[in-house]
DRENTORVEX-183784 format. One record per residue (C-alpha): residue number from 1; residue in three letters; z, x, y. Coordinates in nm, 3 decimals. Layout:
% residues N
{NUM; "ALA"; {Z; X; Y}}
...
% end
This chain:
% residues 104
{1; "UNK"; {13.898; 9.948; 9.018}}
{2; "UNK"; {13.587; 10.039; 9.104}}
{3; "UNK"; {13.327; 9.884; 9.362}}
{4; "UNK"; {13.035; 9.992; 9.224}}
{5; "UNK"; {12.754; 9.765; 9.244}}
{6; "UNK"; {12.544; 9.688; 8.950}}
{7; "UNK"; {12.174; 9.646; 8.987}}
{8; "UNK"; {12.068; 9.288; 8.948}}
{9; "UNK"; {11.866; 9.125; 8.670}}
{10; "UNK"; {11.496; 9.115; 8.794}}
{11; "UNK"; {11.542; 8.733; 8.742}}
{12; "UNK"; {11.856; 8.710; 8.963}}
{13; "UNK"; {11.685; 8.916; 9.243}}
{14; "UNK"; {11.394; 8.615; 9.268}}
{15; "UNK"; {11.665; 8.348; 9.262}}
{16; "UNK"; {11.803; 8.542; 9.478}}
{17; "UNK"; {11.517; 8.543; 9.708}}
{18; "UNK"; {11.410; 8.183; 9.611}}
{19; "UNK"; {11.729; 8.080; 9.759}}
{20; "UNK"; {11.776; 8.300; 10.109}}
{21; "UNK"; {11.460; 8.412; 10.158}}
{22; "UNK"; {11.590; 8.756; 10.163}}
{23; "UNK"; {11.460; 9.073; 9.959}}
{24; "UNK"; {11.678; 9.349; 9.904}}
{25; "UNK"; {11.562; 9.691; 10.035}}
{26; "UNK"; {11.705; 9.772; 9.677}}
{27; "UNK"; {11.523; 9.520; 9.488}}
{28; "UNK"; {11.371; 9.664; 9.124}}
{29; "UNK"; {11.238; 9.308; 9.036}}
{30; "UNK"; {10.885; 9.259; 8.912}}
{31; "UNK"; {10.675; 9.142; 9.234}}
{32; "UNK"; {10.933; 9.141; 9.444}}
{33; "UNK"; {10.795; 9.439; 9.649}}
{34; "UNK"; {10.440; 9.285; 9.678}}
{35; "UNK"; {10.640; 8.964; 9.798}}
{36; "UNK"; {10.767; 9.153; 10.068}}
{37; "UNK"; {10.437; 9.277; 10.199}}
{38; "UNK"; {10.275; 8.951; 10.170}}
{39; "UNK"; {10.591; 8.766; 10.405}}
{40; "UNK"; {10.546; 9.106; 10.633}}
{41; "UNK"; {10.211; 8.950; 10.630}}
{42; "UNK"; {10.223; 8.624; 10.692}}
{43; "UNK"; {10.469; 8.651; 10.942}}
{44; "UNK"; {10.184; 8.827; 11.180}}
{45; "UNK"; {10.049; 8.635; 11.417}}
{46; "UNK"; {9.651; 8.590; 11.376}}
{47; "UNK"; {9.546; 8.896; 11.620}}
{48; "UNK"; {9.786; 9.106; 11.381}}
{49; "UNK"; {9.624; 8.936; 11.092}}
{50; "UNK"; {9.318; 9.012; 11.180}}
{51; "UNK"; {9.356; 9.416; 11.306}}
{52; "UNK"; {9.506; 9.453; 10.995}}
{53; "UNK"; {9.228; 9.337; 10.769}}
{54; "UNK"; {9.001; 9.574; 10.980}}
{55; "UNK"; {9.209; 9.847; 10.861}}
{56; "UNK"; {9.238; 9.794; 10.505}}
{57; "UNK"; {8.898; 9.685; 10.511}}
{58; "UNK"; {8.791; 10.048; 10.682}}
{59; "UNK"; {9.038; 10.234; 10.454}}
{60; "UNK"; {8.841; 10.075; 10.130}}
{61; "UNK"; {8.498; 10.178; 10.284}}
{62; "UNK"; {8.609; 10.540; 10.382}}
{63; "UNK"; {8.786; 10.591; 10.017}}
{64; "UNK"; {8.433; 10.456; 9.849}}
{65; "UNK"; {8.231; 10.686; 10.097}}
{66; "UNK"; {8.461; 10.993; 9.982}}
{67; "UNK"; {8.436; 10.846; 9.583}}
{68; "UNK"; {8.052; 10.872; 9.648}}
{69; "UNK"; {8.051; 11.185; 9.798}}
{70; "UNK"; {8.286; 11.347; 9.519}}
{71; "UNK"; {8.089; 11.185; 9.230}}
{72; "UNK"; {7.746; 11.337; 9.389}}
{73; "UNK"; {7.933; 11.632; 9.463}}
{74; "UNK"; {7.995; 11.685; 9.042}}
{75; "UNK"; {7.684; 11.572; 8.929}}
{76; "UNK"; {7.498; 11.810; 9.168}}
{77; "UNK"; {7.771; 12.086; 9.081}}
{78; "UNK"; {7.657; 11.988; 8.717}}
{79; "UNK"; {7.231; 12.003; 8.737}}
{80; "UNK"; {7.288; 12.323; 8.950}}
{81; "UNK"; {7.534; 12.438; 8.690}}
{82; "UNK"; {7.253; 12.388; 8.395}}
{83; "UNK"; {6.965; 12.532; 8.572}}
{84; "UNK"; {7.177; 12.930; 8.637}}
{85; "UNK"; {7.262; 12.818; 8.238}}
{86; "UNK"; {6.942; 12.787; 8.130}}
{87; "UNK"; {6.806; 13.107; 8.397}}
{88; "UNK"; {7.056; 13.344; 8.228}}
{89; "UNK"; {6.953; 13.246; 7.855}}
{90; "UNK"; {6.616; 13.272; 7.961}}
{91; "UNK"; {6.690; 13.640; 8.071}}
{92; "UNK"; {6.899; 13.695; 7.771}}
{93; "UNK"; {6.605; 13.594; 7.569}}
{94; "UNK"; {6.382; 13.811; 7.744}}
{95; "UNK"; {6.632; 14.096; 7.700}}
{96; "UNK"; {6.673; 14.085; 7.317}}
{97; "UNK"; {6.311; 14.040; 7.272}}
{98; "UNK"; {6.210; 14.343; 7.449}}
{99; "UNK"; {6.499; 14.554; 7.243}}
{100; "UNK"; {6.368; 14.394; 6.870}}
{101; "UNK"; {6.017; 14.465; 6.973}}
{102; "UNK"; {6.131; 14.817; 7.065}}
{103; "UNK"; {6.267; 14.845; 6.732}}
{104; "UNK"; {6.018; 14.717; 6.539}}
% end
């Protein structure tokens, strides 16, 4: 017989937890995972606490700096991208103008 082990019922893995205060490294439950980074947490003493906070509060204001940057980035890729559009009809315009007037 075989001693394969089966993966646990997402509710058995929080009674699990409920009653050892263990998480599996395994676990698949719902939550489970972000219960694990919030004890990781908690467990910090306040200094920890604290440098940590810094850092996710730095890593949110560098990702909306580079958000900003990207969505300027497109919209003045765009207006640039309109102006050579509306330069080259213009041109093309011109062009077929000169060659029906030629014509005609």
């Amino acid at each position: 017989m075989s001693s394969t082990r089966w993966p646990s019922p997402p509710l058995e893995e929080w009674i699990e937890y409920l009653k050892t205060g263990i998480i599996r490294p395994d676990t698949k439950a719902p939550g489970l995972e972000e219960a694990r980074q919030k004890l990781i947490y908690y467990n910090m003493d306040r200094a920890e606490q604290l440098a940590y906070d810094e850092h996710v509060n730095a890593v949110m204001i560098q990702n909306d700096v580079l958000s900003t940057a990207a969505s300027e980035g497109r919209e003045e890729g765009r207006e640039e991208g309109l102006k050579e559009g509306r330069e080259e009809g213009l041109k093309e315009g011109i062009e077929k103008e000169k060659i029906e007037n030629a014509k005609g």
